[in-house]
Steps between C-alpha positions, in 0.01 A plus 500: 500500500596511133236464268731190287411280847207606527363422189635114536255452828206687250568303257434191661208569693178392375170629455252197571102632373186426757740348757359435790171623355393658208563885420880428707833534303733275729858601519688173502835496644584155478699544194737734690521236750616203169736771377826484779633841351178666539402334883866640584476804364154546683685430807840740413260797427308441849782415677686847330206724564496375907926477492560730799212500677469395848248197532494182684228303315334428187103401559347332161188462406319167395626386221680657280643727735590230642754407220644848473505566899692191593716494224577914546536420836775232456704709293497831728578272792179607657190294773196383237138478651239369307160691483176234437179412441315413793500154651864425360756584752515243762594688840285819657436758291364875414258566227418791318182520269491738210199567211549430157286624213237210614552338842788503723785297562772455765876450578685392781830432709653368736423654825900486598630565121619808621664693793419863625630729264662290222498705192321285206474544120195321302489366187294312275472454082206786458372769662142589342233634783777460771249314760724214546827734526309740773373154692853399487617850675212492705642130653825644502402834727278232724860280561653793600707588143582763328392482120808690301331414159289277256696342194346388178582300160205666321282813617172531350444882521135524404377345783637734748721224764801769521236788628363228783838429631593861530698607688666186505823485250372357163736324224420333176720366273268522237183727444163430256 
């Protein structure tokens, strides 16, 4: 990726102080999303980095991997599954719990989102601890799919997400 487009997706990202709670430096991506040369040159970079690879299915996360998923999936002609919060998907599912720094939390699918074998990639806007990206594979291994990698807007590599998904394939378009 050349550092020229890279720089337009930094440059637009914004650092939001004590969001959700104080001491946190949010990294807002909705500007990306207002800009249409920036959104589609998320996608390009994502879909250039995966070009190639063999994959049947993009799995996003709740929410904002929602927006990059579905719309990544779209343009590589590829199956989307969405990845939720508990309580929110209206037919049987699976549910994996994971810890956060506090607490735990969930995700779920479909119980017939996927068939033995299909080869998924996930994505989602950030990567920080990785607990909702290894909760994701884990629902993906349980449906009986092969995770082939985790894709991310933003990686936050402080917090140690990329060394929890190991050995899983880990890409971030951008890294703080």
């Amino acid at each position: 990726m050349s550092a020229k487009r890279e720089d337009l997706i930094r440059s637009l990202v914004r650092d939001v102080v004590d969001f959700p709670k104080p001491g946190i430096v949010f990294k807002d991506i909705t500007p990306v999303l207002a800009e249409p040369r920036a959104f589609n040159l998320c996608l390009d970079l994502l879909a250039e980095h995966y070009d190639g690879m063999a994959f049947d299915c993009i799995v996003g996360i709740e929410s904002r991997g929602f927006i990059f998923g579905a719309a990544l999936a779209a343009k590589m002609r590829k199956a989307f599954v969405p990845a939720r919060k508990p309580g929110k998907l209206p037919a049987e599912t699976y549910q994996v719990e994971y810890e956060l720094e506090y607490g735990s939390d969930a995700v779920e699918m479909h119980r017939d989102a996927l068939t033995d074998r299909e080869r998924v990639l996930i994505v989602d806007d950030l990567l920080a601890t990785g607990g909702t990206a290894w909760a994701t594979g884990q629902l993906v291994r349980k449906l009986g799919g092969k995770v082939l990698g985790a894709a991310f807007v933003i990686e936050l590599e402080a917090l140690g997400g990329r060394e929890r998904l190991e050995p899983m394939e880990t890409f971030s378009l951008l890294r703080y």
